[in-house]
C-alpha positions as CSV (number, residue, x, y, z in Angstrom):
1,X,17.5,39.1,0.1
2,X,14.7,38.1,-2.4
3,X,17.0,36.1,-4.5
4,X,18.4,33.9,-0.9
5,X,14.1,33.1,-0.1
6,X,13.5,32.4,-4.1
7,X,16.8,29.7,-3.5
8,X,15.6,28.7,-0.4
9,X,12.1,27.9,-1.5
10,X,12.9,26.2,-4.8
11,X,15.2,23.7,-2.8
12,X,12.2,22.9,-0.2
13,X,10.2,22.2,-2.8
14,X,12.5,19.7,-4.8
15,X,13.9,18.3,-1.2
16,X,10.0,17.5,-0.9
17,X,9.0,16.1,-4.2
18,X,12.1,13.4,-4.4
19,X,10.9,11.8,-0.8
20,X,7.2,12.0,-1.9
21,X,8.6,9.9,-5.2
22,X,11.0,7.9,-3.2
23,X,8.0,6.1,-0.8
24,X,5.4,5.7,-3.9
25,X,5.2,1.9,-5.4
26,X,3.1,2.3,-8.6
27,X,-0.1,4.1,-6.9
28,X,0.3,2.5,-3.6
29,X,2.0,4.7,-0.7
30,X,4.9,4.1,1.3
31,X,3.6,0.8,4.0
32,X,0.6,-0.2,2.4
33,X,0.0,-4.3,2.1
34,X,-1.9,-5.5,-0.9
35,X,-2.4,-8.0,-3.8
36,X,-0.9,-7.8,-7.1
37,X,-2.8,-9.3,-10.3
38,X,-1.6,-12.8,-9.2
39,X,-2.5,-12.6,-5.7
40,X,0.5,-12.6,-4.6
41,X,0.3,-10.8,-1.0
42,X,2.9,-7.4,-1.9
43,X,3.9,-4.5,0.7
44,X,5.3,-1.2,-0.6
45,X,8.5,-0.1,1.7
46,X,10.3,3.3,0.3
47,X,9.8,2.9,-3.1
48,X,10.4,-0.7,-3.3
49,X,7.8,-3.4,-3.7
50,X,8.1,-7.0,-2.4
51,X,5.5,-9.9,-3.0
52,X,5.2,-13.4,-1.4
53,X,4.8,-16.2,-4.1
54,X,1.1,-17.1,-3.0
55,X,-0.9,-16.1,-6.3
56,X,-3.6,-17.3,-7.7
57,X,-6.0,-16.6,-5.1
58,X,-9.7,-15.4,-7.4
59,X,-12.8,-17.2,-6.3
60,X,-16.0,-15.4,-7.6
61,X,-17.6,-13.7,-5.1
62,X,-14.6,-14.6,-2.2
63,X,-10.8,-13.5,-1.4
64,X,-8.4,-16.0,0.1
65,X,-6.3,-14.1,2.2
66,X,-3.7,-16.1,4.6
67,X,-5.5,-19.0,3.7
68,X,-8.6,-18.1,4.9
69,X,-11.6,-17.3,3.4
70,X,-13.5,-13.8,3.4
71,X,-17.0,-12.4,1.3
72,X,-17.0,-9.6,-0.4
73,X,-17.4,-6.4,1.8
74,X,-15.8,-8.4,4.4
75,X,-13.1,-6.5,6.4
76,X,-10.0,-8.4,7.8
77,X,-7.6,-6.8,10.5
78,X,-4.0,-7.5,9.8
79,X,-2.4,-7.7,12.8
80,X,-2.6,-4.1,14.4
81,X,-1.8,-2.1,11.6
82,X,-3.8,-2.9,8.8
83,X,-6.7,-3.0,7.8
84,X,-7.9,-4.9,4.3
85,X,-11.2,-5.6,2.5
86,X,-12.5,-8.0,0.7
87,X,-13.2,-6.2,-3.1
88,X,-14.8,-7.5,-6.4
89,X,-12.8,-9.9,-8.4
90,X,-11.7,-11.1,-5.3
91,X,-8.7,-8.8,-4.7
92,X,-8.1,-7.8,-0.7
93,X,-7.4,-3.8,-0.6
94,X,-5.4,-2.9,2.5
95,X,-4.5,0.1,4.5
96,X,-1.9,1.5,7.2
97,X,-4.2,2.6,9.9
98,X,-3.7,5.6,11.8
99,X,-3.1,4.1,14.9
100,X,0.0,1.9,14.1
101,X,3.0,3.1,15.1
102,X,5.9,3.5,12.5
């Protein structure tokens, strides 16, 4: 009996730790938008990473983001489910909110 539980533990654990890899992209988690070093405007999706060809996008003290124009501090809504900041350097930071549906 203690040997089936040890065998049906492990495997949870493993099951769990490939689809916790699979949906990570370099640091960001599975549906987040952001912007790479270029400014290219990137979005995470199981693993995978894709980027519009936008880039070069730094203005000191300003993002562009969808060709518009946003201070730093500045928080943009992305359609209903995301949220992004304007940051130093003039990267945009963006996050899944809570309240999107899947």
């Amino acid at each position: 009996m203690n040997v089936q539980l040890l065998c049906i533990v492990i495997v949870s654990v493993v099951v769990s730790m490939a689809i916790a890899n699979k949906r990570s992209c370099s640091g960001y988690t599975h549906g987040t938008l952001f912007l790479d070093a270029d400014c290219n405007r990137c979005y995470c999706n199981d693993g995978m990473v894709t980027c519009d060809q936008s880039g070069g996008c730094y203005y000191e003290g300003e993002c562009r983001f969808n060709n518009m124009k946003y201070r730093v501090g500045e928080i943009i809504l992305e359609d209903n489910c995301y949220q992004c900041k304007c940051i130093e350097d003039g990267k945009v930071f963006c996050v899944t909110l809570s309240s999107c549906d899947d």
